[in-house]
C-alpha positions as CSV (number, residue, x, y, z in Angstrom):
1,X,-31.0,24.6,-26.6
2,X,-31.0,26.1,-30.0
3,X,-32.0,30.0,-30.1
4,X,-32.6,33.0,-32.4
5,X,-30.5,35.7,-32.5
6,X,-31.4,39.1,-32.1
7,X,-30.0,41.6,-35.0
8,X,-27.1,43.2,-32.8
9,X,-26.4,39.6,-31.5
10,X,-26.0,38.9,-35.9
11,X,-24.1,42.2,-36.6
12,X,-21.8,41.6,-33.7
13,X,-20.6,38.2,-35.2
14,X,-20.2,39.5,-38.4
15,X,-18.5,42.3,-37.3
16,X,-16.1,39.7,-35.3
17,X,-14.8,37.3,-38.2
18,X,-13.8,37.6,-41.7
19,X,-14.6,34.3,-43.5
20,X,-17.6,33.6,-44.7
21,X,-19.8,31.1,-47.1
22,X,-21.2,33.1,-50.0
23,X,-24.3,32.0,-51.7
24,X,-25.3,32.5,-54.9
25,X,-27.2,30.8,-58.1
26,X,-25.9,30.5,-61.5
27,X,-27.8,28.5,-64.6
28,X,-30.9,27.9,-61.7
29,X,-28.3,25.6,-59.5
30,X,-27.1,26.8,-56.0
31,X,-23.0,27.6,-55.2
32,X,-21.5,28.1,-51.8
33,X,-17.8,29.1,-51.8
34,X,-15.8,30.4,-49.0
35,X,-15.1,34.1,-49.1
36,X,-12.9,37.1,-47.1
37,X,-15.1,39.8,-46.0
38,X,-15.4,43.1,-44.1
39,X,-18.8,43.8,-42.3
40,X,-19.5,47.6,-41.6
41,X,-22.8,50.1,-42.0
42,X,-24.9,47.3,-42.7
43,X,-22.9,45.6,-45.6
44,X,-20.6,43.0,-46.3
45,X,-17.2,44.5,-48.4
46,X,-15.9,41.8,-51.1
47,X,-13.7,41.2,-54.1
48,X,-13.1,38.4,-55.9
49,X,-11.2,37.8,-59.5
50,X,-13.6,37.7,-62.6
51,X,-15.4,34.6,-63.1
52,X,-18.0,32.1,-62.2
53,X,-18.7,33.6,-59.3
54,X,-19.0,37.4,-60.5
55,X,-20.7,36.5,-63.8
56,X,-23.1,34.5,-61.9
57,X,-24.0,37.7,-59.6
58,X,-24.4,39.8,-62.4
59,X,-27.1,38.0,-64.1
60,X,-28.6,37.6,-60.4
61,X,-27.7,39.9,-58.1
62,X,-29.6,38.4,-54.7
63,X,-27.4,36.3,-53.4
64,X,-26.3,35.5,-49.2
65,X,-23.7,35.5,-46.9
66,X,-23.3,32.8,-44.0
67,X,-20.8,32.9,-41.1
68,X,-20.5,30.6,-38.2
69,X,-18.7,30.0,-35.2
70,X,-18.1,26.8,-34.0
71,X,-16.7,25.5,-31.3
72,X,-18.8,21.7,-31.0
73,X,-21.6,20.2,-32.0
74,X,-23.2,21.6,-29.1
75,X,-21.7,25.4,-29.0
76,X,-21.5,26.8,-31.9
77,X,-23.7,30.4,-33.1
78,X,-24.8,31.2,-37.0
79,X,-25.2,33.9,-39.2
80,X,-27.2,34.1,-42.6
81,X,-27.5,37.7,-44.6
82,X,-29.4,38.1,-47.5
83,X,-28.7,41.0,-49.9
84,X,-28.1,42.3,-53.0
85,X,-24.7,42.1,-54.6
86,X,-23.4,45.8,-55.9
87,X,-20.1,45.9,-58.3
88,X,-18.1,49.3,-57.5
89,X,-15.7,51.1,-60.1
90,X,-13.1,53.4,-59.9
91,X,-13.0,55.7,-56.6
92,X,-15.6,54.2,-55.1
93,X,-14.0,50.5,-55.9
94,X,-10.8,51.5,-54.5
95,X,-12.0,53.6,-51.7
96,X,-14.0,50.2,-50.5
97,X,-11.1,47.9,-51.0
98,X,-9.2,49.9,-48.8
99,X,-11.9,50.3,-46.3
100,X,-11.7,45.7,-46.3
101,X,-8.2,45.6,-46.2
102,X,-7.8,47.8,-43.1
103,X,-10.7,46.0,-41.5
104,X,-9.7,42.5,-42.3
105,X,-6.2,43.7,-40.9
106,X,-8.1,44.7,-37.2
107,X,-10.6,41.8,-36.8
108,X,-7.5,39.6,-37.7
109,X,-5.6,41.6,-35.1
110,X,-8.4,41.5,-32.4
111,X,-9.3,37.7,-32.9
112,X,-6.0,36.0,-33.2
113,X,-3.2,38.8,-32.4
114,X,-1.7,38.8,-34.9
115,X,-0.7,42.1,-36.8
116,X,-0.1,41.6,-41.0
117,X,1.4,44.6,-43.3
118,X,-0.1,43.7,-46.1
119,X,-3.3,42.1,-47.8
120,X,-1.5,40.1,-49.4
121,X,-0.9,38.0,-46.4
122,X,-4.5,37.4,-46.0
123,X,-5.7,36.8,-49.5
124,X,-4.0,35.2,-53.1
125,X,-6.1,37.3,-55.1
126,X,-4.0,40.8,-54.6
127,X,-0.7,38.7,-55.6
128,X,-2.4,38.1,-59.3
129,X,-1.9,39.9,-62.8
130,X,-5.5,40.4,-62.6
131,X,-7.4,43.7,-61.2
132,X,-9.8,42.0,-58.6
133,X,-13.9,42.9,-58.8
134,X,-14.5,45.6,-56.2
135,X,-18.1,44.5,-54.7
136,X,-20.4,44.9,-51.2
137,X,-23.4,43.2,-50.2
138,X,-26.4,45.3,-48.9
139,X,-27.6,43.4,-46.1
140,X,-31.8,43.4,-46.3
141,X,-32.6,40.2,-44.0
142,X,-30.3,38.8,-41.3
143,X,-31.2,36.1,-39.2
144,X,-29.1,33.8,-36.9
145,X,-29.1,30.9,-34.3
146,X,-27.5,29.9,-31.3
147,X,-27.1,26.5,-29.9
148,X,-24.9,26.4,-26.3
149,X,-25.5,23.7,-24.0
């Protein structure tokens, strides 16, 4: 039986994993790409490496998040938030990417034991010459389904 999820039921899921689909349009087509993310006080904590992706959210800043957890075609529960994507500088960017990396670091802790020392070990991006894109989503809708037979 497929359900709706109520909003706690949504936050909590978010709140348990750190991958996630982003959704956004650029030149009036859809993209989906997989992101790492950190959920906490109703928005999702990004950053990303200039390019399609960021230029694309600049010009049109609504965009959606989707994580899942799947376990079989007939267990699995799903998360969509919509919101609006916000581009931090200075403090406030490095103030937030701290805030993600310590919170990537515990979910990855709590969901598969496993304690890491740096971000590095959990995303390529840090490793580059380049100075990442500091960003969050504000969370205005979030919806999600269940199915478990």
């Amino acid at each position: 039986m497929i359900k709706s999820l109520k909003k706690e039921e949504c936050q909590l899921i978010l709140s348990q994993n750190y991958i996630g689909h982003l959704a956004y349009i650029y030149q009036n087509k859809p993209f989906v790409v997989p992101i790492t993310y950190f959920y906490s006080d109703n928005r999702i904590i990004c950053y990303s490496g200039d390019g399609h992706k960021i230029n694309a959210m600049r010009q049109h800043n609504k965009v959606a998040i989707e994580v899942d957890e799947i376990t079989s075609i007939t267990n699995w529960r799903s998360v969509v938030a919509h919101g609006q994507f916000i581009e931090l500088e200075r403090s406030s960017a490095k103030a937030m990417l701290h805030e993600f990396s310590l919170g990537v670091k515990d979910v990855i802790m709590r969901k598969e034991l496993r304690d890491l020392d740096f971000i590095s070990e959990f995303s390529a991006k840090i490793d580059s010459e380049e100075i990442p894109t500091i960003f969050i989503i504000n969370i205005e809708e979030l919806t999600g389904k269940l199915r478990h037979d």
